[in-house]
C-alpha positions as YAML, in Angstrom:
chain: A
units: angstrom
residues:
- id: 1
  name: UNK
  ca: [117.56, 94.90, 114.77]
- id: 2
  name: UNK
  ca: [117.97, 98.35, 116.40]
- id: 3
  name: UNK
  ca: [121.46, 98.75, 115.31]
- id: 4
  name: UNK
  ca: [123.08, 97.67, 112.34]
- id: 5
  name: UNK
  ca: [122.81, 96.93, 108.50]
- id: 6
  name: UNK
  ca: [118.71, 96.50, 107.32]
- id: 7
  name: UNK
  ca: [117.76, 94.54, 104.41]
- id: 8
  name: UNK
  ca: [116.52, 96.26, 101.62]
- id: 9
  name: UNK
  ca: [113.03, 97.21, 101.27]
- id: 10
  name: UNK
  ca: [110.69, 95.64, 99.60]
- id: 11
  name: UNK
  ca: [108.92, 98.88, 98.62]
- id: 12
  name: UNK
  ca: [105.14, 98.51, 98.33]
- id: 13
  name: UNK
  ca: [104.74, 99.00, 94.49]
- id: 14
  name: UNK
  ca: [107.11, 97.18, 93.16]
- id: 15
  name: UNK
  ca: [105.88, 93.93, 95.59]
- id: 16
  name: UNK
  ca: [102.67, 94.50, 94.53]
- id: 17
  name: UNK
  ca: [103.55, 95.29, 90.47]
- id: 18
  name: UNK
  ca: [105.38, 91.53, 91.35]
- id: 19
  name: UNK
  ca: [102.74, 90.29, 93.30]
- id: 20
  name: UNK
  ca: [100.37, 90.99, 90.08]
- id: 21
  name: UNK
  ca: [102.67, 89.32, 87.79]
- id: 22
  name: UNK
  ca: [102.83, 85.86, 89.70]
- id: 23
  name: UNK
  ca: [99.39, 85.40, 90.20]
- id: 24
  name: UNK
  ca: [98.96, 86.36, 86.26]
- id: 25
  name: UNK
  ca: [101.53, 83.16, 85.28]
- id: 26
  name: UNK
  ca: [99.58, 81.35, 88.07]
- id: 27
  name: UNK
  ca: [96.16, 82.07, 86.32]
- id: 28
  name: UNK
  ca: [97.29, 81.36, 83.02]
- id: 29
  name: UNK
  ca: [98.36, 78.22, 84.55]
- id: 30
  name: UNK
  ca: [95.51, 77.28, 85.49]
- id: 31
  name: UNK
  ca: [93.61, 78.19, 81.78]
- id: 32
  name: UNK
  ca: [96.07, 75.71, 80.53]
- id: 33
  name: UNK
  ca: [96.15, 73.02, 82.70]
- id: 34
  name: UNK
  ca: [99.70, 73.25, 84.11]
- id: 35
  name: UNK
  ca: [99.70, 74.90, 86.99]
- id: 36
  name: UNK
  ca: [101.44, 72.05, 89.27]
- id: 37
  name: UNK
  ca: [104.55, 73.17, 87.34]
- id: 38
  name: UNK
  ca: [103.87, 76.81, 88.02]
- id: 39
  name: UNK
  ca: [103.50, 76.40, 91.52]
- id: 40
  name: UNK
  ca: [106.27, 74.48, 91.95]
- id: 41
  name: UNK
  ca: [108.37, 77.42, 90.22]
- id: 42
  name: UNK
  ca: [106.41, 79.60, 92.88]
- id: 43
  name: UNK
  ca: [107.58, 77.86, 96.02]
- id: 44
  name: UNK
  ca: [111.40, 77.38, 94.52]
- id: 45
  name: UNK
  ca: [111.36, 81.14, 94.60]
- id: 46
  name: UNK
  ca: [109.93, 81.21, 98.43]
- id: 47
  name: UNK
  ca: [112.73, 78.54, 99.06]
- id: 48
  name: UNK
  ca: [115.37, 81.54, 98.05]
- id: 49
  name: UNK
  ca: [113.72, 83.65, 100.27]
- id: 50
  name: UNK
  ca: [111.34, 85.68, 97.78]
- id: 51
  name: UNK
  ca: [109.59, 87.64, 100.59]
- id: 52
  name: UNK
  ca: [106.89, 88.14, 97.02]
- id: 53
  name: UNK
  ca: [106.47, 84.71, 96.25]
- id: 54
  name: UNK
  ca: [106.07, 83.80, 100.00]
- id: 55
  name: UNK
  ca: [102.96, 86.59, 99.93]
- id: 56
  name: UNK
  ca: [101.47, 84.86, 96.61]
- id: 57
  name: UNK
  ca: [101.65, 81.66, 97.76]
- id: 58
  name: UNK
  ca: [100.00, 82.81, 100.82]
- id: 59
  name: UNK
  ca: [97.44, 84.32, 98.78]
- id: 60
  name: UNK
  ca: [96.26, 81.44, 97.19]
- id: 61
  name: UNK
  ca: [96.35, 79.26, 100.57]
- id: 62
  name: UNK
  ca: [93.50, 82.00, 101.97]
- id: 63
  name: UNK
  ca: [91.44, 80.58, 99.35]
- id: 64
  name: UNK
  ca: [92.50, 77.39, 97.68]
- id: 65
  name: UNK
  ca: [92.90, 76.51, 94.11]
- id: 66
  name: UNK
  ca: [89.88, 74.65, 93.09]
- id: 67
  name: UNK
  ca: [91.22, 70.72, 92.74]
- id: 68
  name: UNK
  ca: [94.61, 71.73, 93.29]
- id: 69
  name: UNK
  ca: [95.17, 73.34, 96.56]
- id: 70
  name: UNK
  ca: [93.21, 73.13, 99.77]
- id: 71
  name: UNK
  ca: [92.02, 76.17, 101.53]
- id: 72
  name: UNK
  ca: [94.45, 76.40, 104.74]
- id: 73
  name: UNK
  ca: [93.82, 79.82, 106.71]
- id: 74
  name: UNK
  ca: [96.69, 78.66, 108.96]
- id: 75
  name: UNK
  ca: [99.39, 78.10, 106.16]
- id: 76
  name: UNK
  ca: [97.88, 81.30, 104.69]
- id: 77
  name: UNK
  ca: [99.08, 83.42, 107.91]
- id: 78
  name: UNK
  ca: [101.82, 81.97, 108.19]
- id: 79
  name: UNK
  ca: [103.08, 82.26, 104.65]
- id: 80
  name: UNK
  ca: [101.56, 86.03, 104.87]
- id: 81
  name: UNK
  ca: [103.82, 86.50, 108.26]
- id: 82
  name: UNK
  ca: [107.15, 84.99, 106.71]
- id: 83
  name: UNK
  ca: [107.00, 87.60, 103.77]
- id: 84
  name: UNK
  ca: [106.63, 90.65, 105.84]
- id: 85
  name: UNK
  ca: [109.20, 89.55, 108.11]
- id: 86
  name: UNK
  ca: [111.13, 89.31, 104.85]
- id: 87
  name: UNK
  ca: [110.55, 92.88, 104.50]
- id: 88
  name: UNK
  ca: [107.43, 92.77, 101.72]
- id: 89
  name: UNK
  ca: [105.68, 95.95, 102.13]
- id: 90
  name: UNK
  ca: [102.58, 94.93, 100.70]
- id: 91
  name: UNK
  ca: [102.38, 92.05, 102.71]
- id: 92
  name: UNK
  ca: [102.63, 94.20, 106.08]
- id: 93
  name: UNK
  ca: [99.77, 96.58, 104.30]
- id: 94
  name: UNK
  ca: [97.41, 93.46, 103.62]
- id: 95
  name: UNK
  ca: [98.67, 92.56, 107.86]
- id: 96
  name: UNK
  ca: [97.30, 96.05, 108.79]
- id: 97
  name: UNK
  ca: [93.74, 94.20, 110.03]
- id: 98
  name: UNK
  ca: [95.87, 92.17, 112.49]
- id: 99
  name: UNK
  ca: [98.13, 94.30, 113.50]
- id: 100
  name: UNK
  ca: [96.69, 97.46, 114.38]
- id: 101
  name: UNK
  ca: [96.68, 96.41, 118.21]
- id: 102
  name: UNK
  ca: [100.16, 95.78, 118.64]
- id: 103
  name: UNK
  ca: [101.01, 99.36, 116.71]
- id: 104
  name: UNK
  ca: [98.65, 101.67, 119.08]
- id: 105
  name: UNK
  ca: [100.58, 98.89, 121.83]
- id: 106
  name: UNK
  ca: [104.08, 99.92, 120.99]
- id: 107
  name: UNK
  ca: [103.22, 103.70, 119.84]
- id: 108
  name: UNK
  ca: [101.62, 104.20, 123.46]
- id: 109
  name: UNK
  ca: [104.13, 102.55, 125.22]
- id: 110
  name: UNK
  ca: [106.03, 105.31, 127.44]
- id: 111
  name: UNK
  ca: [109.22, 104.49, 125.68]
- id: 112
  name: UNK
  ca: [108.35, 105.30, 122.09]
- id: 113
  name: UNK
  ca: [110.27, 108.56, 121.60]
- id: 114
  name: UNK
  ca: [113.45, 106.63, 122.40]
- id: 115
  name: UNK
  ca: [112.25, 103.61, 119.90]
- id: 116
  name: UNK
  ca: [111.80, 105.82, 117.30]
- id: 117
  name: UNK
  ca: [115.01, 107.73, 117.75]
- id: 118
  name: UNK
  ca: [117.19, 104.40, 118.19]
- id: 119
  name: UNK
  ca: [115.39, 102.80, 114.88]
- id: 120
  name: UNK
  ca: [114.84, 105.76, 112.92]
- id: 121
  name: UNK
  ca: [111.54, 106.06, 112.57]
- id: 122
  name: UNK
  ca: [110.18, 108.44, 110.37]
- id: 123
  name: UNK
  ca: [106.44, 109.14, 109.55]
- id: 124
  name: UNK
  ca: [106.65, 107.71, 106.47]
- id: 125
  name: UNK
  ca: [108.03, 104.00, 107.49]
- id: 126
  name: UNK
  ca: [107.02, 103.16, 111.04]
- id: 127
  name: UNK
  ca: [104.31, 100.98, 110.03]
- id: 128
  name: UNK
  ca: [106.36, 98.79, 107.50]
- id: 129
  name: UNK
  ca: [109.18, 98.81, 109.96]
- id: 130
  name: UNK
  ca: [107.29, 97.99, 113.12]
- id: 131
  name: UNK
  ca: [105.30, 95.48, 111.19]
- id: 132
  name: UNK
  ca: [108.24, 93.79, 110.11]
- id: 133
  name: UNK
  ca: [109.62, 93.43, 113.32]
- id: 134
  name: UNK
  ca: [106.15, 92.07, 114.64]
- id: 135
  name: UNK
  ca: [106.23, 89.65, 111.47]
- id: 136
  name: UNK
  ca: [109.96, 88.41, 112.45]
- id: 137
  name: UNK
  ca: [108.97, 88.35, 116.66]
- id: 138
  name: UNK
  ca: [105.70, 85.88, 115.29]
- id: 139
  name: UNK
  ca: [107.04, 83.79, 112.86]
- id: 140
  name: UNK
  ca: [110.06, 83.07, 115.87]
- id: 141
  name: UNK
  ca: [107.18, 82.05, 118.19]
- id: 142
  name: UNK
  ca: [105.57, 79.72, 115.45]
- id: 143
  name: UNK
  ca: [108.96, 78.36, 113.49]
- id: 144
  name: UNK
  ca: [108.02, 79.61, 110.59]
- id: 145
  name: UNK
  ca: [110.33, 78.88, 107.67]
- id: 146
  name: UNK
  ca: [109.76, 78.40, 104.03]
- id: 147
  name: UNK
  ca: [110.78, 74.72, 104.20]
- id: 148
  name: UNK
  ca: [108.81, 73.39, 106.96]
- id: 149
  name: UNK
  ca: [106.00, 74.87, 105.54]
- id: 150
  name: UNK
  ca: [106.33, 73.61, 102.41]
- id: 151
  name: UNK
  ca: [106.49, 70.21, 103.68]
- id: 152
  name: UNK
  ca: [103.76, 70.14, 106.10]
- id: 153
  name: UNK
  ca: [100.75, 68.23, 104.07]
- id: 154
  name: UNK
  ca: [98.03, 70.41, 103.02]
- id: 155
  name: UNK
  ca: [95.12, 69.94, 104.66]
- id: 156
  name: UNK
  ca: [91.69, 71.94, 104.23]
- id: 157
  name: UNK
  ca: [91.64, 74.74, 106.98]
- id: 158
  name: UNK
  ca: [88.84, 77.26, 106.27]
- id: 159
  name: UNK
  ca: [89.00, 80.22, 108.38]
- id: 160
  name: UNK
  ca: [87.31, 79.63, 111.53]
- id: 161
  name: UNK
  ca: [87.28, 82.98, 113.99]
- id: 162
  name: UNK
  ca: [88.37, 80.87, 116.91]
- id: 163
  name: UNK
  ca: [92.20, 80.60, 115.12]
- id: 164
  name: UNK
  ca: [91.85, 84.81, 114.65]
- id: 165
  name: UNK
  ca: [91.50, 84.90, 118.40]
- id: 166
  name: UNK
  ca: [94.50, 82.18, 119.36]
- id: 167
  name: UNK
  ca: [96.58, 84.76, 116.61]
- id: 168
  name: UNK
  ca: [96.05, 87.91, 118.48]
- id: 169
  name: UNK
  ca: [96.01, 85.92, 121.82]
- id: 170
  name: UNK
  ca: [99.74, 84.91, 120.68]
- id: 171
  name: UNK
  ca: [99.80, 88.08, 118.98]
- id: 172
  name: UNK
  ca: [99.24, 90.23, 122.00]
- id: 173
  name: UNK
  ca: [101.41, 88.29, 124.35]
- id: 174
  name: UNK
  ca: [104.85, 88.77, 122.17]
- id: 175
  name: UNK
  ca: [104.40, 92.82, 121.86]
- id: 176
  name: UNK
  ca: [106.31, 93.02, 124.72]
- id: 177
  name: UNK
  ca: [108.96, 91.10, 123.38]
- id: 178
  name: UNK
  ca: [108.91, 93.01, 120.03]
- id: 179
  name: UNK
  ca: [109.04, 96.36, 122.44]
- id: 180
  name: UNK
  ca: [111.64, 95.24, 124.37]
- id: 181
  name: UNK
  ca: [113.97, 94.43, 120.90]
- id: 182
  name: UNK
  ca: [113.35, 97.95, 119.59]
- id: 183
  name: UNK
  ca: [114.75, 99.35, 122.80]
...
């Protein structure tokens, strides 16, 4: 995506002020029993590609939803991945813990004046772009989409640290694909 027309921004308050706001209907969902319905609104919205419905839903998978939804630390990185390759800045800030290796990776690679130049990067926007592009490189190595996910059967998947070290195993070993697309 060097060249070319980007998608808009997600910029970071507004998919947070949003991200606020869905979990809110979710909650209140919850207080009053219907929150199948709610949810189901929730992933209809990921289905049109709402990069801030992707990052709620993948909120609630880090977790669970006590008798409702199975804790699934796999689905939750995945969904979390899918909205920052949809361009959620929030998302990508909440990503920061995972991928802070691949930035120092592709700001100390020898070619990074010429990356920034050909993507115009600014101080201001490296970050969200170069985690986006990370995001779109990862969830191309998994097939990620919004529909598969949604139809694999949830399953209870606590976090266990030996999937956090297969991640930045996989992780590490697309950076230089990711470098190589800036160029």
């Amino acid at each position: 995506m060097a060249h070319g027309l980007r998608p808009k921004v997600i910029e970071y308050q507004e998919a947070f002020d949003r991200f606020v706001e869905e979990r809110k209907i979710i909650n209140n969902s919850l207080e009053k029993g219907n929150v199948q319905q709610a949810f189901e609104n929730l992933k209809r919205k990921a289905m049109q590609n709402d990069a801030v419905a992707m990052d709620v839903i993948a909120y609630y998978y880090k977790s669970g939803i006590t008798n409702f939804l199975k804790e699934d630390y796999k689905k939750y990185l995945y969904w979390e991945l899918l909205a920052c390759s949809k361009g959620n800045n929030f998302a990508i800030d909440k990503m920061q813990f995972l991928f802070n290796n691949a930035y120092d990776t592709i700001l100390d690679d020898e070619d990074f004046d010429r990356i920034a130049y050909l993507n115009d990067l600014k101080e201001d926007s490296f970050l969200y772009f170069l985690g986006k592009e990370i995001a779109k490189t990862m969830v191309k190595k998994y097939k990620i989409n919004a529909e598969n996910l949604l139809e694999t059967k949830d399953e209870y998947n606590p976090f266990k640290n030996e999937l956090l070290i297969e991640f930045k195993k996989d992780l590490d070993s697309e950076i230089p694909i990711v470098i190589e697309k800036l160029k």
